[in-house]
C-alpha positions in Angstrom: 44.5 155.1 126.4 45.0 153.2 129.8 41.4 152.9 131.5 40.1 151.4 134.7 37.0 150.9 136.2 36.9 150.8 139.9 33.4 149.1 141.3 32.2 149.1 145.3 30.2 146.1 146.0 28.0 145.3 148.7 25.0 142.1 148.8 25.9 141.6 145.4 24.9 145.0 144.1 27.1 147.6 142.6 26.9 150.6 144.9 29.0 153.3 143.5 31.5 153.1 140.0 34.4 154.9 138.7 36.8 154.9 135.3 39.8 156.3 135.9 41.7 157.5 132.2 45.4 157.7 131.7 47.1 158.9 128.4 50.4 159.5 129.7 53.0 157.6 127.4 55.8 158.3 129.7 54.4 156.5 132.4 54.5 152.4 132.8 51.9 150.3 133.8 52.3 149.9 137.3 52.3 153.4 138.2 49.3 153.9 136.2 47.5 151.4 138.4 48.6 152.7 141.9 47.7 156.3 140.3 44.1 155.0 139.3 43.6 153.5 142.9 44.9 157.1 144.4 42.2 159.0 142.0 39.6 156.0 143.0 40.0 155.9 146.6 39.8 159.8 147.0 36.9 159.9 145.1 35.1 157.1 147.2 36.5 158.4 150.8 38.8 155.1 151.1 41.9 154.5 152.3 44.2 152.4 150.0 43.8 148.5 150.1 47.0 147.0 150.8 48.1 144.4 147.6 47.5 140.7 149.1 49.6 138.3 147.6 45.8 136.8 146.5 45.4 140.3 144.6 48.7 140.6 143.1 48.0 137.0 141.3 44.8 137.9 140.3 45.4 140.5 138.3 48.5 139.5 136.8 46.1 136.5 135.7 43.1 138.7 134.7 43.7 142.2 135.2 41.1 142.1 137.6 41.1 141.8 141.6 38.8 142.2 144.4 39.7 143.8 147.8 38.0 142.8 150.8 38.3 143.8 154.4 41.3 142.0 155.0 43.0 144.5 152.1 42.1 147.5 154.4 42.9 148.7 157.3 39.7 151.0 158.3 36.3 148.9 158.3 34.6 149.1 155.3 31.1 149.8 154.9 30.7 147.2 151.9 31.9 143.8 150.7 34.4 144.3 147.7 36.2 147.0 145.9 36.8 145.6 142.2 39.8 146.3 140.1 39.3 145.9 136.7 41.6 147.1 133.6 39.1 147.6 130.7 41.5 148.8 127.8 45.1 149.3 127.6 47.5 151.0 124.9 
C-alpha cells in the first residue's frame, strides 16, 4: 500500500487534510505521486503546484515537501500545501 497525506496550512494551523491510497502494483512511484496530487488537488479546488527545484530535493531527501505560492499559479488562500508519503510498499 502506497499512501499520502496531503495537509493545507495556513497561520500555522492545519485547515483541511487528505490520504490518498494506491495499491496498484503495476504502477511506479512517480506516477503514484503525480496521481495523489491529481486526487488531492480536485478534492481541495486547487490547481496543481508546479515542482520547484526546492520541492523536488525535498522530497527525495524526506519524502516530504511543502508548496507555497510561488509553486502555484492562482493565489492561494493559505500558506503551505504539505506533501508527505506516510507508508510505501
Amino acid at each position: 500500500m502506497f499512501r499520502i497525506w496531503f495537509k493545507i496550512f495556513k497561520d500555522n494551523k492545519m485547515l483541511k487534510d487528505i490520504t490518498y491510497c494506491d495499491d496498484r502494483t503495476d504502477v511506479n512511484r512517480t506516477k503514484k505521486v503525480y496521481s495523489g496530487i491529481d486526487y488531492a488537488c480536485y478534492e481541495f479546488d486547487l490547481s496543481k503546484p508546479i515542482w520547484l527545484d526546492n520541492n523536488i530535493k525535498q522530497f527525495k531527501t524526506f519524502d516530504k515537501t511543502r508548496f507555497y505560492q510561488d509553486s502555484f499559479i492562482e493565489s492561494i488562500d493559505f500558506d503551505y500545501l504539505e506533501v508527505h508519503v506516510i507508508e510505501e510498499d
